[in-house]
C-alpha positions in Angstrom: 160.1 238.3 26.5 162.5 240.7 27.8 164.3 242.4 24.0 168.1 243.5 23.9 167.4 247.4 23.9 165.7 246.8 27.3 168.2 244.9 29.0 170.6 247.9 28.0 168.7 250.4 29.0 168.3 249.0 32.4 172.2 248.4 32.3 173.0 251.9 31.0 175.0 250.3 28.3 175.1 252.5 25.2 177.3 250.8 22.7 176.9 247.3 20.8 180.6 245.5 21.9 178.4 243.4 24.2 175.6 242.6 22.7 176.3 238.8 22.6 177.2 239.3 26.2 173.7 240.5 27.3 171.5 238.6 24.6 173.0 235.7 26.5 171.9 236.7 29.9 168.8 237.4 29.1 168.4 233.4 27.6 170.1 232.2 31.1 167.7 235.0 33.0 165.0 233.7 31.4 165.8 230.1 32.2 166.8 230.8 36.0 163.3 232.8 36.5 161.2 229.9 35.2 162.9 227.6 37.5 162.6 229.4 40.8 159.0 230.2 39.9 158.3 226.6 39.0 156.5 227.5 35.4 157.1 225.5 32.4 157.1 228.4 29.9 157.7 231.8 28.7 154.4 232.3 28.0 153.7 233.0 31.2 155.5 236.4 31.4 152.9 237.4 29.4 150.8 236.4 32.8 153.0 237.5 35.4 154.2 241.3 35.2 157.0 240.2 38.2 158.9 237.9 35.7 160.0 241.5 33.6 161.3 242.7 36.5 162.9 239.6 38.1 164.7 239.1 34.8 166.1 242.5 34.2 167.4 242.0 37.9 169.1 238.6 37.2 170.7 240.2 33.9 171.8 243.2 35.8 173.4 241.0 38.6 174.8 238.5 36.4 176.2 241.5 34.4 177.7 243.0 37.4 179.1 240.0 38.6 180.4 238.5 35.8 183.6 236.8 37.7 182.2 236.0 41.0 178.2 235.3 40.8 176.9 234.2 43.9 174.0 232.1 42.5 172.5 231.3 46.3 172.4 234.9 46.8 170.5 235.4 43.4 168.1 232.3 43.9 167.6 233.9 47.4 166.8 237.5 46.3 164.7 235.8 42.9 162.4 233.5 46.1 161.6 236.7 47.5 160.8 238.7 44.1 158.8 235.5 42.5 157.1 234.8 46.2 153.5 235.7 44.7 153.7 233.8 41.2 156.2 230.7 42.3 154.0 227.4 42.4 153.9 224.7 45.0 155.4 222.0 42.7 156.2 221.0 38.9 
C-alpha cells in the first residue's frame, strides 16, 4: 500500500497542512486502480509492481487537478498504465 511520506515525496510537498488532503487520495487512488484493473483487493499490489506507480500517478493528478479532474482522461491514461495486469472480467 502506497504510505503518506511516499505520496509527498512524489508530490514534492514538504509540510503537513495537507495531509488529510493526500491520505485521502491515496484511499480514492487506491479504489480507482483496482477498478480499472478489475482486481478485488489490495493485496494484489503486493503482486503487481504497476499498481505503485499507477497510484502515485492518480494522486499526483488528482492533486494537481483538484478543481477540474478530468476523470475519462485519468481512466484513459490508468487503461494504458494497468494494460498488462487489467483482467478480462470480475
Amino acid at each position: 500500500m502506497l504510505t503518506l511520506e511516499e505520496a509527498k515525496r512524489y508530490l514534492r510537498v514538504d509540510d503537513d497542512s495537507e495531509d488529510y488532503l493526500i491520505e485521502h487520495l491515496i484511499e480514492v487512488a487506491c479504489e480507482i486502480c483496482l477498478d480499472v484493473a478489475r482486481l478485488e483487493d489490495i493485496k494484489a499490489i503486493e503482486k503487481y509492481p504497476y499498481l505503485d506507480i499507477a497510484m502515485l500517478y492518480t494522486v499526483a493528478y488528482l492533486y494537481e487537478h483538484r478543481e477540474e479532474a478530468d476523470h475519462k482522461e485519468l481512466t484513459l491514461s490508468l487503461r494504458a498504465l494497468l494494460f498488462g495486469v487489467r483482467q478480462e472480467g470480475f
